[in-house]
N, C-alpha and C positions, 0 to 999 in steps of 0.2 A: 440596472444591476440586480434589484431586487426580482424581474420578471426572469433575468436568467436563470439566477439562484434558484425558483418555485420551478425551472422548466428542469435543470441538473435535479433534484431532487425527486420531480417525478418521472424523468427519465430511469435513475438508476432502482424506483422503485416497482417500476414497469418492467425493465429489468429482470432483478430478481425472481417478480412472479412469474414472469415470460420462459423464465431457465426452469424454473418448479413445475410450470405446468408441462413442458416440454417432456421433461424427464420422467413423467406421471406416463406421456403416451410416445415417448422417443426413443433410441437408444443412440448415444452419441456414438463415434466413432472413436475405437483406444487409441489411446497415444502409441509410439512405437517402444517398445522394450526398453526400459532401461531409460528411458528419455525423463529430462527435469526439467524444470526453470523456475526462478525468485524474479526475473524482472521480467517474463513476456509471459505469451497466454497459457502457459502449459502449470501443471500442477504434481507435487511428487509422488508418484507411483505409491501403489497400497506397500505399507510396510515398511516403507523405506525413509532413513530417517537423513535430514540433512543440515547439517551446523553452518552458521553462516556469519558473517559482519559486512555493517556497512560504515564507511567512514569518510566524512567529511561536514557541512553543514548541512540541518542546524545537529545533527548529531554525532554520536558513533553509538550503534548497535549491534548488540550479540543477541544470536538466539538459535532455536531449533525448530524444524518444520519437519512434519511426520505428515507420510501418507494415511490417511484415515481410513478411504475405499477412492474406487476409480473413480478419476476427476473431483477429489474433495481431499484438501488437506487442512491440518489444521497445526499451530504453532504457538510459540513463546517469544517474545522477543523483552531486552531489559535494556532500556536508552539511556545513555550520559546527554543531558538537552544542553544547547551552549546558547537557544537562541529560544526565544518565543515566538510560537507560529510560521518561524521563519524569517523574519525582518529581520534582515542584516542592523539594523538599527538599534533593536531590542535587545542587544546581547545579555544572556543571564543564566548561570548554571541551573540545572535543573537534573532531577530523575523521574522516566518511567517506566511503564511496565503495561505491555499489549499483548494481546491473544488474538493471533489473525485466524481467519476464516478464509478461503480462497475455492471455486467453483469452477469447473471450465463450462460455459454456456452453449461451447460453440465450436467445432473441430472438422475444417475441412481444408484435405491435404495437406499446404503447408500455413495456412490462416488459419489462428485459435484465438479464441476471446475467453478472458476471466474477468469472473468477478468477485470484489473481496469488502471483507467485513473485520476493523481491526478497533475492537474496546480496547479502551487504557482507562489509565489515570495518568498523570501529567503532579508535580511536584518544583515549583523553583523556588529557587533562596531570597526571596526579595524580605524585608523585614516591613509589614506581615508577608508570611509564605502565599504565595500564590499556587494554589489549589485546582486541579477541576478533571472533570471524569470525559472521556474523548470516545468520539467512536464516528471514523471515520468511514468513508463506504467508497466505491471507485472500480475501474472498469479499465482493463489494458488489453491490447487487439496485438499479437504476436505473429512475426512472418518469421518463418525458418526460411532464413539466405542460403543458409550453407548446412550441412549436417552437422554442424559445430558452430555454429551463428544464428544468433537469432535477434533482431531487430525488434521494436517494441514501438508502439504511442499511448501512455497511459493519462485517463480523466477520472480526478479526483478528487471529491469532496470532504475535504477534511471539516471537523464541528467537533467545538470542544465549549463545556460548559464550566466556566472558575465560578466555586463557592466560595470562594473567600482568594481576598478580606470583600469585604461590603464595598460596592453593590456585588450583587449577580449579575454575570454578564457571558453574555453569548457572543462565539467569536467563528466565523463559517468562512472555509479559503477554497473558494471552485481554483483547483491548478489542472494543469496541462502541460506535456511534454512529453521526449524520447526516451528511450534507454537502449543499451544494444549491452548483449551477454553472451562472452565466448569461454565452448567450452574446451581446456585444454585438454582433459581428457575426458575419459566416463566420468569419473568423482570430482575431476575439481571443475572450478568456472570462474571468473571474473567477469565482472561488469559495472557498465555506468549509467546510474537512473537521475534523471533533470527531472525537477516540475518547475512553475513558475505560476503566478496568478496575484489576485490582489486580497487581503485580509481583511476582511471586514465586523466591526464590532456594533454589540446591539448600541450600544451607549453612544454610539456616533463617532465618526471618523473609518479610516480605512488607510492601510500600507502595501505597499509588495513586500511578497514573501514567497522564499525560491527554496528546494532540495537540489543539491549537486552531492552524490555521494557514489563514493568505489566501492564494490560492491567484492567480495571473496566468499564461496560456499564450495562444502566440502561434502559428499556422498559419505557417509560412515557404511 
């Protein structure tokens, strides 16, 4: 487990520089007019701002994604937590508060690959409060089925570090899964993003921990 973890990690930091350098000597291909997506590989358009929620476990979140420039958006999102890291097990209110980053690496005809970078902080009510600052990283490969379909497999590394209470403890969840997002029309879209994988902590021991969440975004 631990050799996967070093291979995910220096995968998606290969990744990244692989997308940096490209775009130094590449020019990707645009998206089509008008085109979005919150769960496959596409990213929102310059300018264009878009409200969204998802709901089910371990959360429900609101938030906002703005087009920054072509293929780079960036965003707000503010979570109600119901679970930690995801273990159906560990149920525990909680709130946070993330700032995603999202890239397309990768755009040809109907295959697009993103890549995304979302800090938080993380907050639950356990008495003492459970604390810790999150910055997850991950990677979703997008096929347009249909002009209003679009199919997904996303891998992703979530890492979250609690400062309190004592010890410190590092907790990293390699997940994987599908999502599929249809659009009903230009502005609106629904969809449903899965992960699944196993949670593991530095202080020893390890659980599954899953995302199943509906997805609702809206074009302003």
């Amino acid at each position: 487990m631990r050799t996967l973890i070093k291979v995910l990690v220096l995968a998606m930091a290969i990744a990244f520089e692989a997308t940096a350098q490209a775009r130094r000597t590449t020019d990707i291909t645009p998206a089509p007019s008008g085109r979005y997506s919150l769960l496959g590989g596409e990213t929102v358009p310059t300018g264009m701002n878009v409200v969204s929620g998802e709901f089910g476990w371990p959360s429900v979140s609101f938030g906002i994604t703005h087009g920054y420039r072509r293929d780079t958006d960036i965003g707000a999102r503010f979570d109600l937590l119901f679970g930690v890291e995801g273990v159906s097990n560990n149920s525990q209110f909680g709130i946070g508060f993330r700032a995603p980053l999202r890239m397309v690496a990768l755009r040809n005809d109907r295959i697009s690959v993103l890549l995304h970078f979302d800090p938080g902080i993380k907050l639950f009510t356990t008495s003492p409060a459970l604390f810790g600052f999150s910055f997850p990283v991950g990677a979703v490969i997008g096929y347009a089925a249909t002009r209003d379909v679009t199919v997904a497999f996303g891998i992703d590394l979530p890492m979250t570090l609690y400062v309190t209470p004592s010890p410190v403890r590092f907790v990293i969840s390699p997940m994987f899964g599908p999502a599929v997002e249809f659009h009903v029309d230009p502005r609106l879209a629904v969809g449903l993003n899965t992960r699944f994988g196993p949670v593991i902590y530095s202080t020893g021991g390890s659980d599954f921990g899953f995302v199943t969440q509906l997805m609702l975004a809206y074009r302003m």
